[in-house]
MARRODREN-913616 format. One line per 10 residues: number of its first residue (from 1); their letters; for each residue x, y, z of C-alpha. Coordinates in pm, whole numbers, plus 50000, padded with zeros to 5 digits. Layout:
REM residues N
NUM	a	X/Y/Z; ... $
This chain:
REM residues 295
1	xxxxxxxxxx	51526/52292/49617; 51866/52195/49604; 52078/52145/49278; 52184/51807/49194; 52398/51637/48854; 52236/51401/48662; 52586/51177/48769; 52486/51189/49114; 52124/51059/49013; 52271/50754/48797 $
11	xxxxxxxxxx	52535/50685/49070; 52241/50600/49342; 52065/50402/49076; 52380/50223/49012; 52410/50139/49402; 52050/50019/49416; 52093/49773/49096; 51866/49931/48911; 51836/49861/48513; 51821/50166/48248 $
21	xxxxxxxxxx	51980/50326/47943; 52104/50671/47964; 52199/50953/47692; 52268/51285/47731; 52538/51526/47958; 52591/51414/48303; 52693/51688/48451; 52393/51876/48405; 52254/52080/48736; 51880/51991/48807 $
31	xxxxxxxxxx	51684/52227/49084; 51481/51951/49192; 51158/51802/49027; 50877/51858/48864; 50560/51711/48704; 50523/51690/48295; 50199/51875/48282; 50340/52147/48518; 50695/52155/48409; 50976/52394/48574 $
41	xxxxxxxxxx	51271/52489/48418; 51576/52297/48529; 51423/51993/48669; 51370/51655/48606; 51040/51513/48506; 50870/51170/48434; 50724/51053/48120; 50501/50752/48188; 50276/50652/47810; 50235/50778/47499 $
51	xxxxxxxxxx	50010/51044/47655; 50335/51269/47733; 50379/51322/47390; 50083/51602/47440; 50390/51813/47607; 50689/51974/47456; 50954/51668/47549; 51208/51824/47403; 51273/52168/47584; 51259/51931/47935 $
61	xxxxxxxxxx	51655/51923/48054; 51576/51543/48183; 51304/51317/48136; 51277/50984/48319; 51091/50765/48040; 50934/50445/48035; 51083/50196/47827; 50985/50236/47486; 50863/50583/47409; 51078/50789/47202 $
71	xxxxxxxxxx	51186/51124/47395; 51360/51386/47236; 51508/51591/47544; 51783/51730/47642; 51867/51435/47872; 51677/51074/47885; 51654/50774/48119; 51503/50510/47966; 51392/50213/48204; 51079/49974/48255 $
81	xxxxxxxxxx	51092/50079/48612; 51070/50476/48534; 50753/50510/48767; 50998/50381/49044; 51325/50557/48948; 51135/50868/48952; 50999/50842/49284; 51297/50678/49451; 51485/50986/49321; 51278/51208/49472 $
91	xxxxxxxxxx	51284/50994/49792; 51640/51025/49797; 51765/51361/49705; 51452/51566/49863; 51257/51317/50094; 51063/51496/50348; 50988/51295/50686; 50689/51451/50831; 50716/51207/51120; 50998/51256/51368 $
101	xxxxxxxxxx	51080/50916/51511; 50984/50766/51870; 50643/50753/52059; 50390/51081/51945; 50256/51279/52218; 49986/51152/52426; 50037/50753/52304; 49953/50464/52521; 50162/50162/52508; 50037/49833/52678 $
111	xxxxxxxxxx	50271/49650/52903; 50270/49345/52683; 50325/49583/52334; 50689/49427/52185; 50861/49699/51935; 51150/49607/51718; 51397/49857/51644; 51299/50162/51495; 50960/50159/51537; 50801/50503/51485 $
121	xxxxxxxxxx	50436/50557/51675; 50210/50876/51588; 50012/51091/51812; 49693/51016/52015; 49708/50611/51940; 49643/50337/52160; 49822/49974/52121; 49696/49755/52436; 49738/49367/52419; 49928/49112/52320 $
131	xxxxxxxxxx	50079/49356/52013; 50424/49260/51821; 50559/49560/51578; 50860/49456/51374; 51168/49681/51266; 51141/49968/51096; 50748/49971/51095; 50595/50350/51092; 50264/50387/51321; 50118/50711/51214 $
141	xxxxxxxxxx	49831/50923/51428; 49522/50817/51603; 49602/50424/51526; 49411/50169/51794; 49516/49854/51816; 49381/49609/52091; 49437/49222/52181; 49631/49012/51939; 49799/49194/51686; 50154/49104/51484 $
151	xxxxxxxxxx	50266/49381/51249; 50569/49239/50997; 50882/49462/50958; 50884/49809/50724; 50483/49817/50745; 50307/50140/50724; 49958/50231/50926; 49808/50525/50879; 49617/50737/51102; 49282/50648/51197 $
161	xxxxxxxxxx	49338/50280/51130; 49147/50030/51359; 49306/49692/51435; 49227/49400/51663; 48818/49442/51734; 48609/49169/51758; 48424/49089/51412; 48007/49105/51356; 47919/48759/51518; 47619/48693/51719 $
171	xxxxxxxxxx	47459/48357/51806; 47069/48373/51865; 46827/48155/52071; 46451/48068/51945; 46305/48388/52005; 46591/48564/51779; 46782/48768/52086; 47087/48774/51961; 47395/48758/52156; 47760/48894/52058 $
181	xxxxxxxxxx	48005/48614/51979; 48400/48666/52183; 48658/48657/51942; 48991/48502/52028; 49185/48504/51703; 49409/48764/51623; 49561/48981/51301; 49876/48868/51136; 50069/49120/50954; 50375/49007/50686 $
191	xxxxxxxxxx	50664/49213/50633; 50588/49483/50383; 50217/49549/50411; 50118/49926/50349; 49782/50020/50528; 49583/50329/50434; 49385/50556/50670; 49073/50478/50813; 49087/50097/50718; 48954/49852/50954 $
201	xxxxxxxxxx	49078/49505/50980; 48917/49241/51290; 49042/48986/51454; 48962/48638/51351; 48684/48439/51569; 48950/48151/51646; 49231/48173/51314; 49429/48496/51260; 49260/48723/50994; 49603/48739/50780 $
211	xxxxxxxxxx	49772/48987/50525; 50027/48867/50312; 50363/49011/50280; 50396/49306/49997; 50027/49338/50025; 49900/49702/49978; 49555/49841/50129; 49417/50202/50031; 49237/50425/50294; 48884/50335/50384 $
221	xxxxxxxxxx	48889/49940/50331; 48709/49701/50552; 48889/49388/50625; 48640/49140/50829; 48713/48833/51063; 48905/48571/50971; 48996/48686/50580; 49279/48565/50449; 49492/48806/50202; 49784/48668/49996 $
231	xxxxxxxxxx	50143/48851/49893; 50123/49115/49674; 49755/49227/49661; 49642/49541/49616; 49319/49693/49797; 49163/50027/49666; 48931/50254/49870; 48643/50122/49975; 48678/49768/49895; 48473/49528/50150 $
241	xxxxxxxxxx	48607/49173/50227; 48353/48980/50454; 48397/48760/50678; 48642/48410/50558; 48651/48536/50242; 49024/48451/50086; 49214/48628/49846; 49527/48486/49685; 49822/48649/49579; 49840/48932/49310 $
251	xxxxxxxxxx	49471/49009/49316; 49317/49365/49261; 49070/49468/49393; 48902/49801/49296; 48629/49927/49516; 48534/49588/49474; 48272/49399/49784; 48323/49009/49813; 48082/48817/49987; 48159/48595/50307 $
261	xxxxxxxxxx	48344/48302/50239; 48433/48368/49881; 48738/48258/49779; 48916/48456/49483; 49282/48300/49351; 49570/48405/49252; 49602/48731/48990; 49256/48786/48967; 49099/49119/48916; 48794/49283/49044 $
271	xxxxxxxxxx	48634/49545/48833; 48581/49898/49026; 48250/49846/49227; 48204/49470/49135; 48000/49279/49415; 48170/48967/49426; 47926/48627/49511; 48055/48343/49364; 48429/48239/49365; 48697/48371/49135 $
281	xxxxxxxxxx	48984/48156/48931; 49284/48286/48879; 49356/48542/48621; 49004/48575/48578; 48878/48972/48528; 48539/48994/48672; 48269/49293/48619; 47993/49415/48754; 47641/49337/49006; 47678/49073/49059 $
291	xxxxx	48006/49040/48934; 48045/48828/48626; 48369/48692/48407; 48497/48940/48156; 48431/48746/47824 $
């Protein structure tokens, strides 16, 4: 890895803004990075709870610290964004982009697919419909996307990601044959929205299935028809929305199912595995099958 000062570290966290107390020698040489349990000589590291105190903190030559623990190293940053500082570092001084930028090899591109500028499309994927991609959005491999589908600005989809089917719908006659229902809604993307592989998300029957801007989705979710997902939520694997259910902003969800037409507000939390089948409040923390309110 290359060397780096700690000055050239807090001079690109002084040109993003960021907040933070520093002691130690600037002009310290760092060969790259490191995590705390697996430490290497000369790098910086990150110190994230009381937990780190397990490790020898003070032969590290610069620890990036959350706010409030007490590190005796060498060098310290203290900051209540240290998670973010670390990895922003990193970003910066040795980012690697595994994705060169432009349209991947074998990659069809419908004739009424919009891109915004510097839009970055994987291998092997298919985008055919009506399809807007805003600026800076990064496509990865194997990605389909069919009839309506609008995709904010700096989004991330992952490979193997499905977008744009028709949802499970089906009207029957007496006898029970059941017949597929047409879809004609579409997805809506905000700006912002980070999409892991392997997720699914379907159109809406007539209304837009929607994520909200800032909204974050792990691999292996299953978004159905017509949801509705607020700013700022956060999706881990596995987690199963059916169809109309809504979530507001700020909610977690941990490998959490909600039933159809649930509605969950604004900074709720689902417990990991919870099967949700009665409507959340807001803030509430809710555990369990079926899911109940945390006492």
């Amino acid at each position: 890895m290359k060397e780096i000062r700690i000055a050239d570290i807090l001079a690109f966290l002084n040109e993003e803004g960021y907040c933070y107390e520093f002691s130690g020698d600037r002009s310290s040489i760092l060969k790259g990075f490191s995590s705390l349990k697996n430490y290497k000589e000369g790098t910086f590291t990150w110190a994230k709870n009381e937990k780190a105190y397990q490790n020898d903190l003070e032969s590290k030559l610069f620890v990036i610290a959350q706010e409030g623990l007490s590190v005796a190293a060498h060098n310290v940053l203290y900051s209540e964004q240290s998670k973010k500082i670390f990895f922003d570092v990193i970003d910066h001084f040795y980012g690697e982009n595994a994705q060169e930028k432009g349209i991947g090899q074998d990659t069809y591109i419908g004739p009424n697919v919009k891109l915004g500028k510097n839009v970055t499309i994987g291998h092997h994927c298919v985008l055919d419909g009506n399809i807007v991609i805003g600026d800076n959005t990064r496509i990865w491999n194997q990605v389909t996307m069919i009839n309506r589908v609008d995709i904010g600005c700096n989004c991330e989809i992952q490979s193997g990601c499905v977008l744009g089917h028709d949802g499970f719908g089906w009207s029957e006659d007496e006898q029970h044959n059941r017949k597929m229902i047409k879809h004609y809604g579409g997805i809506c993307i905000a700006d912002n929205v980070y999409i892991g592989p392997n997720t699914v998300v379907d159109r809406g029957t007539i209304d837009d299935t929607t994520i909200g801007e800032g909204s974050r989705i792990d691999a292996n979710c299953f978004i159905a028809h017509n949801v509705v997902i607020g700013k700022n939520a956060v999706l881990i694997t596995g987690t199963r929305l059916y169809g109309s259910s809504c979530l507001g902003d700020n909610v977690y969800a941990a490998s959490a199912m909600v039933r159809n037409q649930i509605k969950v507000e604004d900074n709720a939390m689902l417990g990991m595995g919870c099967v949700v089948t009665k409507d959340v409040k807001a803030g509430a923390v809710v555990m369990g099958v079926p899911a109940r309110e945390k006492e």
